[in-house]
N, C-alpha and C positions, 0 to 999 in steps of 0.2 A: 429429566431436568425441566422444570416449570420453565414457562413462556418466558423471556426476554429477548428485548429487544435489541439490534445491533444497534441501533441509534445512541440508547444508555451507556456504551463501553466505546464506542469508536472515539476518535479524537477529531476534533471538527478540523483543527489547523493542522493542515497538509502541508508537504513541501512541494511542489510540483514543476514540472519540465513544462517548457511549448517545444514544438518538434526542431523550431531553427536555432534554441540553443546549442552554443557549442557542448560539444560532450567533455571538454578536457573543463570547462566552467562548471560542468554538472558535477564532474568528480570532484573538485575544491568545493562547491557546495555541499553537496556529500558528505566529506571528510569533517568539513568545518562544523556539521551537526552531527557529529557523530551516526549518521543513516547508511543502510547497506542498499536503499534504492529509493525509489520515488515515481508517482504516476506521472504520466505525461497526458498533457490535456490542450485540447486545442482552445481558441478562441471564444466558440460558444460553452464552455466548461465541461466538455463531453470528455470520457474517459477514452483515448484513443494506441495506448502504449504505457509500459513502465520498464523503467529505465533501473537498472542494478547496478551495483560500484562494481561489481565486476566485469562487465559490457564498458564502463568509463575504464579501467584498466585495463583493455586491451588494449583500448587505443590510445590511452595514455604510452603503451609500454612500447606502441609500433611509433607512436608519434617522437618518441625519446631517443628511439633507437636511430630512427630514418627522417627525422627531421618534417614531419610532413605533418603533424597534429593537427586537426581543424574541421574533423567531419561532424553534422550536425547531428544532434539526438534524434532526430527521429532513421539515419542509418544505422543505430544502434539498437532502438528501443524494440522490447518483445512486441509483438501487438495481437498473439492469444495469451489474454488476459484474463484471471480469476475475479470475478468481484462476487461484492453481496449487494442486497438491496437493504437500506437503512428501517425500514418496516421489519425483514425478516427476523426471525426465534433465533438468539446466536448462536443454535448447535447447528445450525446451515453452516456455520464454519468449524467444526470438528474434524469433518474429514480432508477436509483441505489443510490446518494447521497439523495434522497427525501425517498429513504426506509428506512434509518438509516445508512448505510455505510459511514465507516469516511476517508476510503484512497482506492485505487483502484491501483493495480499495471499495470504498462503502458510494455506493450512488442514491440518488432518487430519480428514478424511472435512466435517463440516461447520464444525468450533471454529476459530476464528482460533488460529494459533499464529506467526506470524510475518509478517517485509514480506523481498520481495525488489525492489532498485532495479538501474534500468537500470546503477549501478557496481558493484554485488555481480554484475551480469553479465559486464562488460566485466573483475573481477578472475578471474573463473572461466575469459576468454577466454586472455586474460596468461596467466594459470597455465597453462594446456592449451598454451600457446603455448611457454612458459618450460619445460616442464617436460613431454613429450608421450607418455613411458610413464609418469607419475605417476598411481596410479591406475586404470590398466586391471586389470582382474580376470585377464586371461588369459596369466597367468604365476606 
């Protein structure tokens, strides 16, 4: 697959967590964007966790049950974390999107600056497909 860049497919506008959101606000945010999850980034824009609609319905479903809903995202959030780096060739995410990963957060050196999803992969696939000197450098 000729050279591209993750930069060219990722989508710049993120949604994103701070760790002292609530998790039951993340899941209505969530739901309201139709998203199955979202990075969580601290104050200096660092990638430090990502938060899944289904870590928010746990606690939505204990909170519901037991009346107790209110723990913040960062008691929820993963924090081994897959990313790419925005420079990289986007077959650096192949084997990640073929393992079951649905989004990959895209950085520059540590700052979130983007999300790349396994269909920003599959249009980059298309295109390479559609279009297979588009973009080679070596001409």
């Amino acid at each position: 697959m000729q050279s591209i860049k993750i930069k060219d497919y990722m989508s710049p506008n993120v949604m994103v967590f701070k760790p002292e959101d609530s998790v039951i606000d993340a899941l209505r945010r969530l739901l309201k964007a139709g998203r199955s999850g979202a990075p969580v980034i601290d104050n200096q824009g660092h990638l430090i966790g990502l938060l899944s609609e289904l870590d928010c319905l746990k606690e939505a479903l204990m909170g519901g049950y037991y009346q107790e809903a209110g723990d913040r995202v960062a008691d929820h959030m993963a924090t081994q974390v897959d990313s790419v780096q925005q420079d990289d060739n986007i077959i650096v995410t192949a084997d990640l999107f073929l393992k079951g990963r649905r989004r990959l957060p895209v950085l520059d050196g540590e700052k979130l600056v983007g999300i790349i999803t396994r269909q920003d992969f599959g249009r980059a696939l298309i295109n390479t497909i559609d279009h297979p000197s588009h973009g080679n450098n070596d001409h």
